[in-house]
N, C-alpha and C positions, 0 to 999 in steps of 0.2 A: 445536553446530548452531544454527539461527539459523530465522528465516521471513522469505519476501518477497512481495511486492506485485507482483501481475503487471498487463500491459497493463489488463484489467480494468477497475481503478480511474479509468482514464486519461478523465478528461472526466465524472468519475462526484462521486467523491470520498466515499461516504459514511461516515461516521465512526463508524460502531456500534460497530468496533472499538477505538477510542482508551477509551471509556468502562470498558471489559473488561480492559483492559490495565495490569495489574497492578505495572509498571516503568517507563510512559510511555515505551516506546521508540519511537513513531511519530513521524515527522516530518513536517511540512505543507509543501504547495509551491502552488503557486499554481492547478494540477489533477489533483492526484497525492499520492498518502501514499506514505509509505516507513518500513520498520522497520532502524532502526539494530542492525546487527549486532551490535555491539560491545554493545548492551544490552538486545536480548532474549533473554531467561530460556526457551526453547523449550516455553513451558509449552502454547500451543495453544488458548488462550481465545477467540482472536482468531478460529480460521479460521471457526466457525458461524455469528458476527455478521456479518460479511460479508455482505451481500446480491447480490454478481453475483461472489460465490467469487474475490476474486480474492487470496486468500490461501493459498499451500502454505506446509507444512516444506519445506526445502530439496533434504531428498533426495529431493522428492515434485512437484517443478517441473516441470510439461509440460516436454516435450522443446522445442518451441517458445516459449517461455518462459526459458528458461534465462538468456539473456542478462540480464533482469532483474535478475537476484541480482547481477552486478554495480553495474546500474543504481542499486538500491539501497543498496548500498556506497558509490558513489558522492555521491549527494544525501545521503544521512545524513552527511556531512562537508562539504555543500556550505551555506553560512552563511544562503543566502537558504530554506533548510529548516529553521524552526524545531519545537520537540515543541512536540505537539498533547497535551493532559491531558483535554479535555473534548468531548463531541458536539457536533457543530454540524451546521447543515443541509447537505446535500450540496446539490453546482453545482445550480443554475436549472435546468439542461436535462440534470438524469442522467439522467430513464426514457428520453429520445430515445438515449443516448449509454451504456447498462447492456447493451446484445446486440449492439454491432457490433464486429467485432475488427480486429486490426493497427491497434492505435491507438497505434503506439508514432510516431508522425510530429505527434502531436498532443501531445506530452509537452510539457509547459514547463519548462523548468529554473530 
């Protein structure tokens, strides 16, 4: 099993979780994290740092949501998504961009 990164993050970015994370399996994208499948340890450190939740287990993905966990499969193989090791500041504008949803139109790849 694996965890991912749902809409949530999308315009947000914050990174509380990379610092928790025990394998570095988050990857950076230019307004989006993603957790590479292939190297998270399903150990669950990650989903409490999270500050606008947008971390499940995978068997625990909003119904709505779902599609993500490809999404994330996806960009964790995609080259311009490098691993993130260390906290950084989230986007300029994430409390405007932390409670609105369907922000999958805003993803940058």
């Amino acid at each position: 099993m694996t965890h991912v990164v749902t809409e949530s993050c999308i315009n947000c970015k914050y990174t509380d979780c990379v610092d928790v994370c025990p394998v570095d399996c988050f990857k950076e994208g230019p307004n989006f994290l993603t957790i590479d499948p292939d190297e998270c340890i399903d150990c669950a450190v990650c989903i409490p740092e999270c500050p606008v939740n947008a971390i499940y287990a995978e068997e625990d993905v909003p119904k709505d949501q779902v599609h993500m966990t490809e999404i994330n499969a996806q960009l964790a193989r995609d080259p311009a998504y490098r691993t993130i090791t260390k906290r950084k500041d989230a986007l300029p504008d994430a409390e405007e961009w932390k409670d609105r949803t369907d922000k999958l139109p805003f993803l940058k790849r």
